[in-house]
C-alpha positions as semicolon CSV with decimal commas, in nm:
position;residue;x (nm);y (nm);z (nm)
1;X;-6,371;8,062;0,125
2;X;-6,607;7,981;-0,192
3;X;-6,513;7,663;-0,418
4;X;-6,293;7,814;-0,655
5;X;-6,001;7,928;-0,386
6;X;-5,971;7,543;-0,325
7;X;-5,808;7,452;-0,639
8;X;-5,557;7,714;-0,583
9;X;-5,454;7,610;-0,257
10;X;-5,386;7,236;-0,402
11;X;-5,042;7,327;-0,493
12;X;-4,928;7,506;-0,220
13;X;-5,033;7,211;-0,029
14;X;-4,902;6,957;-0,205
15;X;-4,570;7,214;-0,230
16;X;-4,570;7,176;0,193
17;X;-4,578;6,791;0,172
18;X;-4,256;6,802;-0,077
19;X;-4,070;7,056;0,136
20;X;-4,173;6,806;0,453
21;X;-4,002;6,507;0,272
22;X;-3,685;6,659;0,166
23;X;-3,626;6,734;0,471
24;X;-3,521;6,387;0,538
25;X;-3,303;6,384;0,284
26;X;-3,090;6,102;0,430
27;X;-3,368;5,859;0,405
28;X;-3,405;5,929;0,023
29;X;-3,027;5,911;-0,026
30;X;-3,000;5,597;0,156
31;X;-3,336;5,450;-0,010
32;X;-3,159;5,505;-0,370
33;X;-2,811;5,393;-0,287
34;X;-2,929;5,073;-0,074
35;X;-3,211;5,018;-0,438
36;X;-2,895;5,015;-0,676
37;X;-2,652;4,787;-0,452
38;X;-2,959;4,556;-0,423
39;X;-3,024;4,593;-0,836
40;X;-2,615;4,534;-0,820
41;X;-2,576;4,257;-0,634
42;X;-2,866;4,097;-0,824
43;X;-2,692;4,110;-1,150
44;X;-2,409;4,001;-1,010
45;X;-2,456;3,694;-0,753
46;X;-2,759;3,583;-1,007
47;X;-2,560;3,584;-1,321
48;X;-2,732;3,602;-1,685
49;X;-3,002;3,385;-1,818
50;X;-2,969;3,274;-2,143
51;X;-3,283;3,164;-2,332
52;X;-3,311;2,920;-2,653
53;X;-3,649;2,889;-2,863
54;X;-3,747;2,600;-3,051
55;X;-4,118;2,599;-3,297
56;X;-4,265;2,290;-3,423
57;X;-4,593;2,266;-3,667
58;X;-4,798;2,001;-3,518
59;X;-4,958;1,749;-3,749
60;X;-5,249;1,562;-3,696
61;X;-5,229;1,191;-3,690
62;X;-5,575;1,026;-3,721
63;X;-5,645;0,680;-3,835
64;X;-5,876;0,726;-4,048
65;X;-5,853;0,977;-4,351
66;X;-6,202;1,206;-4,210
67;X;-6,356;1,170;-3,947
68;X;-6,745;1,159;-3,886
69;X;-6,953;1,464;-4,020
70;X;-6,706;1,597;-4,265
71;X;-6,424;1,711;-4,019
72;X;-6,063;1,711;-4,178
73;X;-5,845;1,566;-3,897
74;X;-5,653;1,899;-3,903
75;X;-5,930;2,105;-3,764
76;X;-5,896;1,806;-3,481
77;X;-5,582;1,887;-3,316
78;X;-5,614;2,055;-2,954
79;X;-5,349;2,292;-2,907
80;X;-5,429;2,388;-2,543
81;X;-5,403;1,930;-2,532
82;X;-5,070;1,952;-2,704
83;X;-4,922;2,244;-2,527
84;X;-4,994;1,986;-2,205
85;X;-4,845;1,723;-2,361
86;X;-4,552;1,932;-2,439
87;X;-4,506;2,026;-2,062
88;X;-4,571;1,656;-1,921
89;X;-4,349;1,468;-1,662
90;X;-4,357;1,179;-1,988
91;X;-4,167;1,437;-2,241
92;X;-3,965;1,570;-1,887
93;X;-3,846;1,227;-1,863
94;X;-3,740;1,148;-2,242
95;X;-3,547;1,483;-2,263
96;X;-3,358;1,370;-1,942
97;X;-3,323;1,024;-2,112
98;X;-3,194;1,189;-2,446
99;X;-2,971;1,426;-2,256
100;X;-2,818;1,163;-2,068
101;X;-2,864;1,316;-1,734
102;X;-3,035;1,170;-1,450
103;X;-3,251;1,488;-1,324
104;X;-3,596;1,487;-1,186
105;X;-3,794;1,575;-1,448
106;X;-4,004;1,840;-1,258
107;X;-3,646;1,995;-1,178
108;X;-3,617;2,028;-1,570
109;X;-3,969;2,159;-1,603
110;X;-3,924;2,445;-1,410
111;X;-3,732;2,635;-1,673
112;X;-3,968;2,522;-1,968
113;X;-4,204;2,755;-2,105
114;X;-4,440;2,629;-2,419
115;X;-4,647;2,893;-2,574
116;X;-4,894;2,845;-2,857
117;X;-4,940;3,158;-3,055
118;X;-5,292;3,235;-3,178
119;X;-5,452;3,097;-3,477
120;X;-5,207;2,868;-3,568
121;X;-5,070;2,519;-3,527
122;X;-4,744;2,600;-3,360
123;X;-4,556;2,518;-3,014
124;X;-4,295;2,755;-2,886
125;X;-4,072;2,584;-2,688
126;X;-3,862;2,790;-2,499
127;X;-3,598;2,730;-2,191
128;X;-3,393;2,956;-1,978
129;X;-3,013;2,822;-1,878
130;X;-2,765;2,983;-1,695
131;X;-2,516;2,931;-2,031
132;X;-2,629;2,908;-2,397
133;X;-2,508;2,591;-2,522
134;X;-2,712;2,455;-2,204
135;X;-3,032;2,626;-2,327
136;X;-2,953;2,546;-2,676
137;X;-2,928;2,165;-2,608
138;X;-3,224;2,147;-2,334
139;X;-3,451;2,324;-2,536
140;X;-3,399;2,074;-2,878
141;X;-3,407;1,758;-2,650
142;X;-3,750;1,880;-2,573
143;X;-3,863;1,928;-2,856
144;X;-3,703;1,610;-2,997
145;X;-3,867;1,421;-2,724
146;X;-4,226;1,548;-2,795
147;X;-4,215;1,458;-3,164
148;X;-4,088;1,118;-3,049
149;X;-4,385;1,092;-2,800
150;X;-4,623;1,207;-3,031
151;X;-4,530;0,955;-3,301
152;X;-4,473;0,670;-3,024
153;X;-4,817;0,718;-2,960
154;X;-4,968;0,739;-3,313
155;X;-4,732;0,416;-3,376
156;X;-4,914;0,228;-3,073
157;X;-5,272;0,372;-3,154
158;X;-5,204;0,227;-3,493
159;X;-5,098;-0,101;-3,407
160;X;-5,351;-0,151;-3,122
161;X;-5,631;-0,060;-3,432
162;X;-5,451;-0,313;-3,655
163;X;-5,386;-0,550;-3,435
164;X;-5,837;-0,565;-3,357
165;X;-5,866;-0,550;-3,727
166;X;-5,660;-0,839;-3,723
167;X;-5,860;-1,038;-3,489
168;X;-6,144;-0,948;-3,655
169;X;-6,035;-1,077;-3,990
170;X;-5,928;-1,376;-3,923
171;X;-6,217;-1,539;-3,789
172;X;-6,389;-1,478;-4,124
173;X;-6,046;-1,621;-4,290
174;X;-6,112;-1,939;-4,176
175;X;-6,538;-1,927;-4,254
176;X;-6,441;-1,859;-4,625
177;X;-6,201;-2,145;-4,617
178;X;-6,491;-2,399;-4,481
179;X;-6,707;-2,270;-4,719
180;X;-6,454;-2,345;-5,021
181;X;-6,463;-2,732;-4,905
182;X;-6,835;-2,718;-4,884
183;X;-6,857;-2,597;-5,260
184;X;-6,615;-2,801;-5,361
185;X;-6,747;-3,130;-5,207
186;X;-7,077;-3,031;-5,284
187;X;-7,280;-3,087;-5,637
188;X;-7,530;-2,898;-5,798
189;X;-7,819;-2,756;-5,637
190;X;-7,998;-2,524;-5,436
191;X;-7,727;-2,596;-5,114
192;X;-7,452;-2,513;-5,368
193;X;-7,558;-2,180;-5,433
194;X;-7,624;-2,064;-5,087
195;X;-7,290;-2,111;-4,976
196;X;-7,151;-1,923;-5,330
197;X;-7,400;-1,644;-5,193
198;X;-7,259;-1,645;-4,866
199;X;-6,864;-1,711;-4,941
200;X;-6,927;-1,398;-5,200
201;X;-7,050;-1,146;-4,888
202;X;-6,782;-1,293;-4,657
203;X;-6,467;-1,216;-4,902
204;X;-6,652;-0,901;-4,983
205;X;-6,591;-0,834;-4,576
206;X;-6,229;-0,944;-4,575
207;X;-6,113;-0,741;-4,882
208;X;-6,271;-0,470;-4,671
209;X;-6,121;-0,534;-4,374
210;X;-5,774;-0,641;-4,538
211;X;-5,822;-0,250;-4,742
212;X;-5,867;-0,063;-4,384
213;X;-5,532;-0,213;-4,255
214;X;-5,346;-0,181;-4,525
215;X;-5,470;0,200;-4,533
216;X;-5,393;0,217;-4,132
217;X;-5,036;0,062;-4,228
218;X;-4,985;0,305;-4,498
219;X;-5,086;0,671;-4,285
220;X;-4,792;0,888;-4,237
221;X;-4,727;0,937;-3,862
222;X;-4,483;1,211;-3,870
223;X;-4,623;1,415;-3,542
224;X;-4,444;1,753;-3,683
225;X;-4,189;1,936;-3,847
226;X;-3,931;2,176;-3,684
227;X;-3,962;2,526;-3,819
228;X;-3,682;2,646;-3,615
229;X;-3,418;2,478;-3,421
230;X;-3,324;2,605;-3,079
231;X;-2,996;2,753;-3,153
232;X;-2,770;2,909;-2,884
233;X;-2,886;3,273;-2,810
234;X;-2,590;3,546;-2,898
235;X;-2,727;3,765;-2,598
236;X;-2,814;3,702;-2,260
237;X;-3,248;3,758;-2,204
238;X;-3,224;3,854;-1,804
239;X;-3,182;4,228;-1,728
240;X;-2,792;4,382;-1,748
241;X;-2,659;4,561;-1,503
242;X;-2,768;4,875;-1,603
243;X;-3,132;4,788;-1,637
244;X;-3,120;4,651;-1,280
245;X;-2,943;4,956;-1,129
246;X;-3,198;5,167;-1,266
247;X;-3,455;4,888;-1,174
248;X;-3,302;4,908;-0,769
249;X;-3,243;5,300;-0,790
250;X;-3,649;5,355;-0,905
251;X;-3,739;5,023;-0,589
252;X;-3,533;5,254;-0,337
253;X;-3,632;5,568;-0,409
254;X;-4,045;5,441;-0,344
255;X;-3,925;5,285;-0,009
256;X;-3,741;5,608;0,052
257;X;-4,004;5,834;0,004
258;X;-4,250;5,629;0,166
259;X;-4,010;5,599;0,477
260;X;-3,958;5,987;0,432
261;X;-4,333;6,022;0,463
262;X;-4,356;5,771;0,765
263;X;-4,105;5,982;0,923
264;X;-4,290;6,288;0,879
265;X;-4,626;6,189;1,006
266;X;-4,424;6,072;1,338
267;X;-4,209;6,377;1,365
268;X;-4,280;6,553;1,677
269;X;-4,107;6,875;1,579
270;X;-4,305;7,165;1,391
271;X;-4,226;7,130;1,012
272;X;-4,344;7,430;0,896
273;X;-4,479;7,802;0,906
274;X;-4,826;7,645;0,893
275;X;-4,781;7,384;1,218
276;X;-4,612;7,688;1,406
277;X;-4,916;7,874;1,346
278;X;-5,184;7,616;1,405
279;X;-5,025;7,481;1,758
280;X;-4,977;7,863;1,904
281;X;-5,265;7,979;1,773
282;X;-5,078;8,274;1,653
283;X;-4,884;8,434;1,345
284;X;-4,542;8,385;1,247
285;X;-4,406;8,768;1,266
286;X;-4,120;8,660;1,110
287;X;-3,877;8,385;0,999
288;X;-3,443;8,476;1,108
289;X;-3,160;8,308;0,852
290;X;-2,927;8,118;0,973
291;X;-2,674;8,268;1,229
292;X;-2,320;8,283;1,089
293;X;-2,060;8,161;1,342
294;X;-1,899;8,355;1,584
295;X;-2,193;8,666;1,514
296;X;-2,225;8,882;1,827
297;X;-2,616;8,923;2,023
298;X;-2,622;9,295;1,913
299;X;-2,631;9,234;1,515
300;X;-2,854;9,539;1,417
301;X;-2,652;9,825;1,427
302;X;-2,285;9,734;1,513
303;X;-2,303;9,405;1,350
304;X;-2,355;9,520;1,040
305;X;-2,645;9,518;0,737
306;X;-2,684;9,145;0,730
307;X;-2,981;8,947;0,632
308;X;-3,058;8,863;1,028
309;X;-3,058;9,249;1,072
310;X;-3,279;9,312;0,816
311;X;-3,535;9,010;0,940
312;X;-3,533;9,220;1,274
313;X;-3,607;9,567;1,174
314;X;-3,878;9,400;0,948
315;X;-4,038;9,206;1,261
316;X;-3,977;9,563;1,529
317;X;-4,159;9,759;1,227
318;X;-4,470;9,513;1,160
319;X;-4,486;9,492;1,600
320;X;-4,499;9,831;1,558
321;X;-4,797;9,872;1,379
322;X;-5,000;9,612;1,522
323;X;-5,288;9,751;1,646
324;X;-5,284;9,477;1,971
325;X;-4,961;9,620;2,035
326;X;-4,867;9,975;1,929
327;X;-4,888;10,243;2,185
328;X;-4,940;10,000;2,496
329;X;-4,573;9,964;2,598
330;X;-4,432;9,646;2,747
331;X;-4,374;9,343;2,507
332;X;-4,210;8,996;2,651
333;X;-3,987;8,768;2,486
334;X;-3,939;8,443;2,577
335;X;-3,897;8,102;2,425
336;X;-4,032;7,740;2,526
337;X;-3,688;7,624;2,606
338;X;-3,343;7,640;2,579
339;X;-3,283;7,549;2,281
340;X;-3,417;7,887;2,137
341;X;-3,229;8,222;2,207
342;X;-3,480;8,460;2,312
343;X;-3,146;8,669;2,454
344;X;-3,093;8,763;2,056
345;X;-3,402;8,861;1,977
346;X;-3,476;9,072;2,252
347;X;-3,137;9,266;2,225
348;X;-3,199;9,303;1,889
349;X;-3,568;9,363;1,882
350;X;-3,453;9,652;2,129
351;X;-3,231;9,801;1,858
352;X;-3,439;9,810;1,571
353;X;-3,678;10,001;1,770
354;X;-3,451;10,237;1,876
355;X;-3,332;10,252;1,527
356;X;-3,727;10,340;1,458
357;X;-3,687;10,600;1,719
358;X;-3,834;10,490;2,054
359;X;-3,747;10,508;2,360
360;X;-3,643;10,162;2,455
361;X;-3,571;10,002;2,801
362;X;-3,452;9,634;2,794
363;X;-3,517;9,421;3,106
364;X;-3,321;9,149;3,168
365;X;-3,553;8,913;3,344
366;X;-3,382;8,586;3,417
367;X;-3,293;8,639;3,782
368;X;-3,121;8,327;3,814
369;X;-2,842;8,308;3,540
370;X;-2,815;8,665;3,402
371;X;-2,550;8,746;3,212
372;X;-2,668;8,984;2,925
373;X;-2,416;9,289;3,076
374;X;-2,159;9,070;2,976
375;X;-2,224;9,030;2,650
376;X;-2,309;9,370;2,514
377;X;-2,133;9,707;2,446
378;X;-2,286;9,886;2,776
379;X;-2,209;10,206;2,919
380;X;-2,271;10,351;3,263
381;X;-2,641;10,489;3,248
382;X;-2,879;10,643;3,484
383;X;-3,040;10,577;3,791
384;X;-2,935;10,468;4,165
385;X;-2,947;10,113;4,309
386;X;-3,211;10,057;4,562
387;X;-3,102;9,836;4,805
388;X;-3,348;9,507;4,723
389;X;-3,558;9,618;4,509
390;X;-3,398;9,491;4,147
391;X;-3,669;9,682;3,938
392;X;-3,529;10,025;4,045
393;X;-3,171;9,936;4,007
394;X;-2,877;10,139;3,773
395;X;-2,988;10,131;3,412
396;X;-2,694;10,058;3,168
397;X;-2,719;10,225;2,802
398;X;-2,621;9,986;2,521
399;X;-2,448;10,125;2,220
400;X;-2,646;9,999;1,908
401;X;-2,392;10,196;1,689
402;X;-2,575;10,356;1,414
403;X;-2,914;10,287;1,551
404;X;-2,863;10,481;1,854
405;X;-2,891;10,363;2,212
406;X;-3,099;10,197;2,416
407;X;-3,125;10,135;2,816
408;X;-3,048;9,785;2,970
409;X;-3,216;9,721;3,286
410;X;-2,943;9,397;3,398
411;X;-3,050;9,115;3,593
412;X;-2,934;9,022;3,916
413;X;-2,952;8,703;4,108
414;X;-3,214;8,706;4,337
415;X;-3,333;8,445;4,588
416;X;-3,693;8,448;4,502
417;X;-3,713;8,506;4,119
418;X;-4,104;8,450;4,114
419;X;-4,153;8,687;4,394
420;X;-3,923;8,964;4,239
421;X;-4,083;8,937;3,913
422;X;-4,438;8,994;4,108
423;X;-4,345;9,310;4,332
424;X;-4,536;9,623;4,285
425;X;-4,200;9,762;4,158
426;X;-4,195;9,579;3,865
427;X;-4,569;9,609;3,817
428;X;-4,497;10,005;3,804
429;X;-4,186;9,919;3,575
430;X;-4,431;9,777;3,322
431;X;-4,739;9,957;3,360
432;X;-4,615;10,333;3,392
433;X;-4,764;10,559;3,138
434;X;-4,510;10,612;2,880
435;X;-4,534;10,792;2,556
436;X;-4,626;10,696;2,230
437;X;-4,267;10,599;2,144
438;X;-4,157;10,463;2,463
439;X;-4,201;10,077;2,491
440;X;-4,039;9,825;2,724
441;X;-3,897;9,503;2,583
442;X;-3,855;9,228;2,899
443;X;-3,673;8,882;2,826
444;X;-3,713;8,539;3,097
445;X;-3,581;8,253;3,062
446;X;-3,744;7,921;2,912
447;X;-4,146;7,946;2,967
448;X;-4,150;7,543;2,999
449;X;-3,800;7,522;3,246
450;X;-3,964;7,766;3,497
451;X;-4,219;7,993;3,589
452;X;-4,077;8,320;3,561
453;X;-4,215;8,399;3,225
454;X;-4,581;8,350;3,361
455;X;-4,542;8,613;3,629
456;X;-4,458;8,844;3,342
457;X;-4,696;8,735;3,084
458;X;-4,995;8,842;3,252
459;X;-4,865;9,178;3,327
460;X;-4,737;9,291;2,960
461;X;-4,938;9,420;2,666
462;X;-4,832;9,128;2,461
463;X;-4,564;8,792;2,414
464;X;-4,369;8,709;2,173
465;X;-4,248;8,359;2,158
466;X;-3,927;8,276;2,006
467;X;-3,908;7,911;1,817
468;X;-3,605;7,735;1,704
469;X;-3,717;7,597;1,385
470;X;-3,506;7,313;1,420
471;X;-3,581;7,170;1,762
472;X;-3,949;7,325;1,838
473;X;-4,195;7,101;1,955
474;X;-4,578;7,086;1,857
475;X;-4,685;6,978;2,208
476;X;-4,457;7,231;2,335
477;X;-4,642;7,528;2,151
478;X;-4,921;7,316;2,283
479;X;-4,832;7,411;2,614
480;X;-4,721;7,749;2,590
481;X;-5,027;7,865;2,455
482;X;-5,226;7,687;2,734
483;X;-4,985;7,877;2,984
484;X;-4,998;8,217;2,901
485;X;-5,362;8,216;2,789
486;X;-5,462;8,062;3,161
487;X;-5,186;8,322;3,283
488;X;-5,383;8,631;3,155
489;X;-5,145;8,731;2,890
490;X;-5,150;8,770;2,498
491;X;-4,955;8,638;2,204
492;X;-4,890;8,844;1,955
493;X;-4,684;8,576;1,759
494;X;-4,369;8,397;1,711
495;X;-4,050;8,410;1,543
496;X;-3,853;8,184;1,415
497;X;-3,497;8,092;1,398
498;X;-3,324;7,916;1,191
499;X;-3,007;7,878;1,421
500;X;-2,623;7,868;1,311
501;X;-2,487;7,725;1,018
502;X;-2,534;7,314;1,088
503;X;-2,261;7,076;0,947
504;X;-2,318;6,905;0,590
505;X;-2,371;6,616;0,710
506;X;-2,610;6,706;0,992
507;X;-2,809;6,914;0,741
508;X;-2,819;6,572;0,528
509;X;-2,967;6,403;0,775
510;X;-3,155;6,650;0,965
511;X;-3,092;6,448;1,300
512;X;-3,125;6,513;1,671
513;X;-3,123;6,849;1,805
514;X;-2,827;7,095;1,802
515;X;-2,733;7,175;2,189
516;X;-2,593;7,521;2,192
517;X;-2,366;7,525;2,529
518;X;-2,513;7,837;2,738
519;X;-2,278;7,949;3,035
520;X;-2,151;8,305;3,114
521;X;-1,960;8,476;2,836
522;X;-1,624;8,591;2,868
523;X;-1,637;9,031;2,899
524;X;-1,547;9,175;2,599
525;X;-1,273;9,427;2,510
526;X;-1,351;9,801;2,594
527;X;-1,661;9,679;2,812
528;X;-1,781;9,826;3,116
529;X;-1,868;9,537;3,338
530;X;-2,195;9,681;3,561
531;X;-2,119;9,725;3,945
532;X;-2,220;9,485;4,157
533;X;-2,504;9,521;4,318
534;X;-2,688;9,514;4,694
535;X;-2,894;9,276;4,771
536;X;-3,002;9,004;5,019
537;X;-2,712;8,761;5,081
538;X;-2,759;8,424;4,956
539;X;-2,996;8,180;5,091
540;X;-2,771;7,895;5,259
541;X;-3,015;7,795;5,516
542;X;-3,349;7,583;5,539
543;X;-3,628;7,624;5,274
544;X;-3,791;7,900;5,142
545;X;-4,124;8,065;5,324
546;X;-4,478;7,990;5,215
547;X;-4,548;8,152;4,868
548;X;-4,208;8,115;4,727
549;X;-4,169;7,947;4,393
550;X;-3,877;7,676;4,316
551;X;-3,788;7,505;4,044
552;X;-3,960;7,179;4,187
553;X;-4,281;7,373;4,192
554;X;-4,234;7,476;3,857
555;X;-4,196;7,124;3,724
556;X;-4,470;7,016;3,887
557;X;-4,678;7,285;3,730
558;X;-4,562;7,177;3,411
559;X;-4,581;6,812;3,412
């Protein structure tokens, strides 16, 4: 494969992994309906959220007109300091105070939110409620209460600087005052004009002095104006109802899919063409619709011009022009277990060859339930019954309507299926040199439930394994490929099933395996039941000899 066939395959690969997820379609549903009654009951049980904004211009309150090097007290202010001082447990506190409530102010903080947008001198106070009078009214307390902070604190910084000027001022009050009774008592002279020098530095000092507090007394301390009161909000801010549906629907479906795709990694059953093919080391001849209810076995021919008979004529024609197969004869059927009817396939296999025009002879092999006589339109055929040996018994020809006929070798309970199934007879039975149109199509029961379809296996020119596509298992391909390769024998590949029409719900969900009951059919109307015939009397007695198989042997073999 060279680079650029890689590309290519990406979609059909990532086409497999969607058609692998919707097959648990249940999980999805119930993802998305379980994400919207969680997005429902949110917006319900949570209720709205209302949310008020408030925006103040902070001012800067200095006490002193410029600072050192030129700085305007404007450029001063500290936003990222304010918007702290906005969110404090102090302005908590006075909001709580002003509101009349007796909260903890961290229980108030929670819901405030102060923003300061770039390049400017602006807090946005906002605060979320649960109505939007609430909102409106906690939102302007706190903003009410900063400015009051703010100025309580310019008011205190102001009287704290007054207050040292103060103390500074009036020690030199009280010089100047001694000095005006030492120039007054004092005459002329060089004494008299040192203290005029000295009293005329020290008022120069307290008019200085007297200037800065009067200018500290005079400084506007108005922390800020409100730019926009917190009014109450005509809308609720928190998501509706319909933004929260969609919110839970878009939540479920992810935990849906995901639990989709955890199922599908975990799934033991074969999910697609590509699994079947990789676990049996084989191709997939062929994939059969759905089985309508109450179909016959025989559907090509007398059942009419369905899609199932049209899957069949297409799998007999591509078997007969495989090179592994054509012109060698025998060809087996079987599944891995019950669950798949190899009966159907066989039977109908057998007609679409005939319908080709072969010769065809169908052997029944299950020797321990057989019941395929019973459930097809035979006729009396050919041949004598041999009194125990089953391979050379009568030979019943089934009428496959338009397609012609075909012979019907029945089963017939036998004590030792294994050993009947090994006897030269049946060696001969398979092996004989036929013609180039003469093939013989041979049907066991499950490979996995017993061993009969490894006695046969290694003696025909190739197997066919028949998979319900429902209920297969990888480990069981696992193991049938293991068996018949050890056994000697040769898939040729598998077919798959699709089964009968599952209900709605079950194809929703895509659950546990369908059980089809399996018993002995009723006979039909107008059909010859075969004779019975001769053969050793049922074992009642003690075990079997050495060398015969049981079904306890057979589980052991496959454990």
């Amino acid at each position: 494969m060279s680079v650029f066939d890689e590309p290519a395959e990406e979609p059909d690969q990532i086409r497999d992994q969607l058609r692998q997820l919707f097959r648990y379609r249940a999980l999805l549903v119930l993802g998305l309906v379980l994400g919207m009654l969680g997005g429902a009951a949110v917006s319900v049980l949570g209720g709205s959220t209302y949310t008020a904004t408030g925006e103040v211009v902070v001012h800067a309150i200095s006490t002193a007109p410029f600072e050192a090097g030129g700085v305007s007290a404007d450029k001063q202010i500290s936003m990222g300091t304010e918007r702290q001082i906005a969110q404090s447990a102090s302005v908590a506190a006075k909001a709580a105070k002003t509101l009349g409530i007796h909260s903890d102010p961290a229980a108030l903080q929670r819901d405030l939110r102060v923003s300061n947008p770039p390049e400017t001198q602006t807090l946005m106070f906002e605060y979320n409620a649960d109505s939007a009078d609430r909102a409106s009214a906690f939102v302007n307390a706190f903003v009410q209460a900063y400015l009051d902070y703010r100025q309580d604190a310019a008011s205190q910084r102001i009287d704290k600087t007054v207050s040292k000027l103060g103390d500074e001022l009036k020690p030199l009050q009280d010089q100047r005052k001694v000095l005006d009774r030492r120039i007054a008592n004092a005459g002329a002279g060089a004494g008299r004009a040192t203290d005029e020098s000295e009293r005329s530095n020290l008022v120069s000092e307290i008019a200085d002095l007297q200037g800065r507090i009067s200018s500290l007394k005079s400084l506007d301390t108005t922390p800020g104006d409100i730019v926009r009161k917190g009014d109450p909000p005509a809308f609720p801010s928190s998501p509706g109802l319909a933004m929260m549906l969609l919110t839970g629907a878009v939540v479920g479906l992810v935990l849906g899919i995901l639990a989709a795709w955890v199922r599908s990694v975990l799934e033991p059953r074969v999910r697609s063409v590509a699994d079947v093919q990789d676990n049996l080391r084989a191709p997939v001849l062929g994939i059969l619709p759905r089985r309508q209810g109450g179909s016959d076995v025989l559907e090509v021919g007398r059942a009419g011009r369905g899609n199932r008979a049209e899957a069949y004529r297409t799998i007999a024609f591509r078997l007969v022009h495989d090179q592994r197969f054509a012109g060698r004869g025998s060809l087996l059927i079987v599944a891995p277990r019950e669950n798949a009817d190899a009966v159907s396939v066989a039977v109908n296999l057998a007609g679409a060859f005939a319908e080709i025009g072969n010769d065809i002879l169908l052997v029944e092999a299950d020797l321990r339930t057989p019941d395929l006589a019973r459930r097809l339109p035979v006729h009396p055929g050919h041949g004598r019954p041999v009194p125990g040996s089953w391979a050379d018994g009568e030979r019943l020809a089934v009428d496959a309507g338009v397609d012609g006929r075909f012979d019907l070798l029945p089963g017939r309970e036998v004590p030792n299926p294994a050993r009947a199934l090994s006897a030269p007879e049946f060696a001969r039975l398979l092996n004989a040199p036929t013609g180039p149109n003469e093939n013989v199509v041979v049907v066991t029961g499950p490979l996995l439930a017993h061993a009969d379809g490894l006695a046969v296996a290694k003696q025909v020119a190739g197997v066919v394994v028949v998979c319900d596509l429902n209920e297969v298992r990888r480990d069981d391909l696992d193991r049938v490929w293991e068996l018949i390769t050890g056994a000697g024998g040769h898939i040729l590949g598998a077919v798959l099933d699709k089964g009968s029409h599952r209900p709605s719900l079950r194809r929703l969900s895509d659950g546990g395996p369908t059980h089809r009951k399996r018993g002995r059919s009723r006979p039909r109307a107008g059909v010859v039941t075969p004779p019975s015939q001769p053969g050793p009397p049922p074992r009642t007695g003690p075990a079997p000899a050495a060398g015969a198989s049981t079904d306890a042997d057979t589980t052991s073999l496959h454990r």
